[in-house]
N, C-alpha and C positions, 0 to 999 in steps of 0.2 A: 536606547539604554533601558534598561531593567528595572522595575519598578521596585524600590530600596524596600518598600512597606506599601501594606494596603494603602487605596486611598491618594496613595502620592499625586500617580498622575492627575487624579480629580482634583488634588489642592492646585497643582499648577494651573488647572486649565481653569478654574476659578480665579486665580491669581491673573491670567492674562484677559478672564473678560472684567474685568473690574477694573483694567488698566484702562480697556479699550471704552468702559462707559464714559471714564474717566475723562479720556483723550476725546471724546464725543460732544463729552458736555463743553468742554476746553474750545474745541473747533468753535462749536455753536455761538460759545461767549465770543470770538473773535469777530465771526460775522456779526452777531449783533450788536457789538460795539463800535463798529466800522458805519453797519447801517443806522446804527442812531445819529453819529456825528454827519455821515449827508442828510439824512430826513432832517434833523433837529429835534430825533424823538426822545424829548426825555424818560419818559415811559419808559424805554428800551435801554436807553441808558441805566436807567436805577435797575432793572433787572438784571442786566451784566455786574454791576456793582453786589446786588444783592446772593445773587449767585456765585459768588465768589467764597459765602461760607461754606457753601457744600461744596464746594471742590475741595477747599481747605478740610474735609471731615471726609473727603475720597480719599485724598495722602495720607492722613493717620489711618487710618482703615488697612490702607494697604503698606504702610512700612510695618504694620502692626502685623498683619500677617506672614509678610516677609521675616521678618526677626522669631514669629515662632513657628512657621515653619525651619528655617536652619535651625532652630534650637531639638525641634522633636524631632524631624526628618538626617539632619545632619546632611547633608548632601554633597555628592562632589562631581567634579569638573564639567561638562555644562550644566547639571540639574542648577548646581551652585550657582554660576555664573547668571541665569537666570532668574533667580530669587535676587540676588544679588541687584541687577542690574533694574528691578521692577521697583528699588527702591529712589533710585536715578533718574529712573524716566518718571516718575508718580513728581519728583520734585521739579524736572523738566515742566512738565505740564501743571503742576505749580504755580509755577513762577508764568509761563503764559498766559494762566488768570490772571494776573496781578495787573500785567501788560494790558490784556483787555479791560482792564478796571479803570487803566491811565485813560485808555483811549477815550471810557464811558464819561467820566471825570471831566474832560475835555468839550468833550461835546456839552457837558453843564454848562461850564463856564463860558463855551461861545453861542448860547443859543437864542440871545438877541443880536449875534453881530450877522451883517450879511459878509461874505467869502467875501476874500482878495482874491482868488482863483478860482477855478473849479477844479473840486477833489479827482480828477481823473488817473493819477497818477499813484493818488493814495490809494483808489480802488482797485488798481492793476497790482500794487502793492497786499493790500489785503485779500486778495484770489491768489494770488502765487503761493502767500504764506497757511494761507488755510490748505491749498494743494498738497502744502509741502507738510502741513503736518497730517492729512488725510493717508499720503501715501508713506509715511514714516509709520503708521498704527498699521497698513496694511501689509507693509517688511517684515513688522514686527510680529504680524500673526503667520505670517508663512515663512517667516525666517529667511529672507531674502536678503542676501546682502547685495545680488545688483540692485534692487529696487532701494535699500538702504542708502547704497554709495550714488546715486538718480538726488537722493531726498538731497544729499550734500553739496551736491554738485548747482543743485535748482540755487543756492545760498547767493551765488555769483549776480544772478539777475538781478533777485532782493537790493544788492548792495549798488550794484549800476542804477536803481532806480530812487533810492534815496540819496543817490549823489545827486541824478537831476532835479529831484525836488529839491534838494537843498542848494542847488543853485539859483533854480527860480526863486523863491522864496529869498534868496538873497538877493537876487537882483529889483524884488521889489520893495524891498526894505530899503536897499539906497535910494531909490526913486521916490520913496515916499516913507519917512521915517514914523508916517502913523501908522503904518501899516504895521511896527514892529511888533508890539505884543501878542495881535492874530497870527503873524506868521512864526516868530515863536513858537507858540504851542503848535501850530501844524505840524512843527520840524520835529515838535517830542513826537507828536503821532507815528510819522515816520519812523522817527526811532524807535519807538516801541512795537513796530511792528519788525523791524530789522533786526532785535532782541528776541523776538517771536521765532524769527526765522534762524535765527540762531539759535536756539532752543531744541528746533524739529531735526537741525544739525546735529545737535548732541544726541537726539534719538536716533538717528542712524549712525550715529559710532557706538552706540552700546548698541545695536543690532549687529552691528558688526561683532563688537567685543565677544556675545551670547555664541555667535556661530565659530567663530576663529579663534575666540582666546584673547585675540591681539585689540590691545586701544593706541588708535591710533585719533593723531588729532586734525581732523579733517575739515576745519574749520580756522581761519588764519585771522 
C-alpha cells in the first residue's frame, strides 16, 4: 500500500518495534518469574514485580501513539487495522505482566516451604508459553498467519498440561490435607501461565485479523 503522508511507514515501523521491545521484556518477565519460583530467588522475583511499571509505561506509550497516529495519518484498511490492532496486542502483553507478577508473588510467599512436588511440569509449562509468545512477536513481524494459526494451535498442549498438574496436585491434597495451601498456589501458577498462553492466542488472532480483515476466535 501507498504511503498516505510522509513518514507514515517510519511511524509504523516504529510502532511495531516498540511492540516487539515490549513483547521482549514480557517474555523475559515470564521466564524470570518461573525461574525465581524453582531457585526461590527472591531477588528475581522482586525484579519481575518491579518491572512491571515499565511495562505498564510501554502500553501507554504505545496506545498513545496508536490514537495519534489514526488521528493525524487517518488511515485505512490494513494500514488501520494495524494501528488498530497494536493497541490489543500492547494490552495482551499487558496483562502477561500482571501474570508474571502472580507467579513472582508466589514464589514470595513459598520461599520457606520446601515443594510437595517437583515443578517439572510447570517448567514444560512455562517453555511452551514463552515459545508461544516468542513465535506470536515473530508472525507478527512478518505477518504470517501460518505461524500465527501454529501460536493458536500450541494453546491445546498448555491446557493438557495444566489439566495434569491439576490432577496431581489434587491427588496430593486428599492424601495429605497439609499439603493444601502449597498446592493451591501451585494450581494459581499454573493458571496463570495458561492465562499467559491465552494471551499469546489472542496475539495470533489479531495477527490474523491485521492480514485477512477477519477475527476469528480461535481460542475456545
Amino acid at each position: 500500500m501507498a504511503t498516505m503522508r510522509p513518514g507514515f511507514d517510519r511511524e509504523l515501523e516504529e510502532l511495531q518495534q516498540d511492540i516487539l521491545k515490549m513483547g521482549s521484556m514480557v517474555e523475559q518477565q515470564i521466564y524470570n518469574a518461573v525461574e525465581s519460583l524453582v531457585k526461590k530467588d527472591e531477588k528475581l522475583a522482586q525484579k519481575v514485580i518491579e518491572d512491571d511499571d515499565i511495562v505498564d509505561n510501554m502500553e501507554y506509550m504505545i496506545e498513545d501513539k496508536c490514537v495519534k497516529l489514526i488521528a493525524r495519518q487517518h488511515p485505512l484498511a490494513k494500514d488501520l487495522r494495524f494501528v488498530f490492532t497494536g493497541v490489543k496486542i500492547a494490552t495482551d502483553l499487558e496483562r502477561m505482566s500482571d501474570n508474571a507478577v502472580d507467579i513472582a508473588r508466589t514464589t514470595i510467599r513459598l520461599l520457606n516451604q520446601q515443594y510437595i512436588k517437583p515443578l517439572i511440569d510447570i517448567l514444560k509449562m512455562a517453555e511452551l508459553t514463552c515459545e508461544m509468545v516468542k513465535n506470536a512477536l515473530d508472525a507478527y513481524i512478518n505477518q504470517d498467519i501460518a505461524a500465527a494459526q501454529k501460536v493458536c494451535d500450541a494453546d491445546d498442549e498448555i491446557d493438557g498440561l495444566y489439566s495434569r498438574i491439576f490432577r496431581e496436585l489434587l491427588a496430593i491434597m486428599m492424601e495429605d490435607p497439609n499439603t493444601i495451601l502449597q498446592a493451591t498456589q501451585l494450581l494459581f501458577v499454573g493458571r496463570y501461565l495458561e492465562r499467559i498462553a491465552d494471551h499469546a492466542t489472542n496475539l495470533g488472532e489479531w495477527i490474523i485479523y491485521v492480514v485477512t480483515g477477519e477475527k476469528k476466535e480461535l481460542n475456545d
